[in-house]
C-alpha positions in Angstrom: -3.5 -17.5 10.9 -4.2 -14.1 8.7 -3.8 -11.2 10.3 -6.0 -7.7 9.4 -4.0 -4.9 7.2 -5.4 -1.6 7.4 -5.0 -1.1 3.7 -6.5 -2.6 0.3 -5.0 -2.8 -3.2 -5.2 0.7 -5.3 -5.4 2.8 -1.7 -3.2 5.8 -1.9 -0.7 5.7 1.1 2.0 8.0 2.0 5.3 6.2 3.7 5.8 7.1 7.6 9.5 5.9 7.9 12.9 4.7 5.8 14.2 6.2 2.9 11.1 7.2 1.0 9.3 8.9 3.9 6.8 11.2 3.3 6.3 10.2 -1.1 3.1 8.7 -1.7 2.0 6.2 -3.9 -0.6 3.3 -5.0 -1.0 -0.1 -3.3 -0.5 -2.4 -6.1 -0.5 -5.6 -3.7 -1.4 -7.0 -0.1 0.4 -9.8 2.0 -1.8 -9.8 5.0 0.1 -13.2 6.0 3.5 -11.5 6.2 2.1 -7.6 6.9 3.5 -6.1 4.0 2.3 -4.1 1.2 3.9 -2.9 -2.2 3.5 0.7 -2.8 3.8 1.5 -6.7 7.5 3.7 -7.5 8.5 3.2 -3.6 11.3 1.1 -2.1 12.9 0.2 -5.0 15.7 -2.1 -5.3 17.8 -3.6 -8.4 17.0 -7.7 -9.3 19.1 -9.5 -11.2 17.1 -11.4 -13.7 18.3 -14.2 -15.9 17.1 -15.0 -19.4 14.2 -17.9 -19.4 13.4 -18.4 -23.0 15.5 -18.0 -26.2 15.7 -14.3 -26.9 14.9 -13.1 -24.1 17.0 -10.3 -22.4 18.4 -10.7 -19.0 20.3 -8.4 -17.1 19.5 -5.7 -13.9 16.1 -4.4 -13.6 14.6 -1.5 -10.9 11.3 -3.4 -9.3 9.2 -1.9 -6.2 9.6 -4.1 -3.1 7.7 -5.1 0.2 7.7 -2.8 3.3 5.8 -3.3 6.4 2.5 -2.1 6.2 2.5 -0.1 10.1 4.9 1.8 8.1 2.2 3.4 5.5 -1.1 5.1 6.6 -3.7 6.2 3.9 -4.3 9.6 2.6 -8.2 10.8 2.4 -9.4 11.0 -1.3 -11.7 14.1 0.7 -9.2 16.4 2.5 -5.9 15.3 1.3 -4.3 14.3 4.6 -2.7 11.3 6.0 -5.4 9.5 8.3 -6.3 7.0 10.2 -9.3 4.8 9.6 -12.7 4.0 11.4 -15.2 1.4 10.6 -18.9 2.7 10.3 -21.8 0.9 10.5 -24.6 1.7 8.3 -28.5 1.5 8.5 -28.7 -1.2 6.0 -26.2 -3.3 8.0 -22.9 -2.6 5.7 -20.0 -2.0 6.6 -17.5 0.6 5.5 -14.2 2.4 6.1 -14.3 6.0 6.9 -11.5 8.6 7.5 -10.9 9.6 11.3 -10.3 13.4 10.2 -13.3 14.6 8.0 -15.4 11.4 8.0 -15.9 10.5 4.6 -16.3 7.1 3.2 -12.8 5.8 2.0 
């Protein structure tokens, strides 16, 4: 079963909670099945990654990883502010995300 996510790949979120609170950043992926997003430069951890082919370097690398999407909420492109969303309705029967604060389309 696929549960709705309030946010889509290359929204701009801010982080409500942990130890990145209130830096923002760019969705760069969606996992509506687990609820999580990953926001780019945000919770980052350290992977330890072997070497696959000849030649190729292995060794520690710094690589964003998934937080719980409740704990992001997307910033208006229009006034700048962390918002919730709406759904709007228009008259040729589309429908579109708006922000809660200033109403502009997301």
């Amino acid at each position: 079963m696929m549960k709705k996510v309030h946010v889509k790949t290359g929204d701009t979120v801010v982080i409500l909670s942990g130890k990145d609170k209130g830096k923002k950043g760019t969705v760069l992926a969606v996992s509506p099945k687990e609820g999580k997003v990953i926001v780019e430069k945000v919770n980052m951890v350290h992977k330890h990654v072997k070497p696959r082919r000849m030649g190729e370097p292995g060794g520690i690398i710094e690589a964003e990883s998934a937080l719980y999407a409740s704990k992001v909420q997307i910033v208006c492109p229009r006034c700048k502010q962390p918002t919730r969303i709406g759904h709007k309705i228009y008259e040729d029967g589309t429908k579109g995300r708006v922000c809660k604060k200033c109403g502009e389309a997301l």
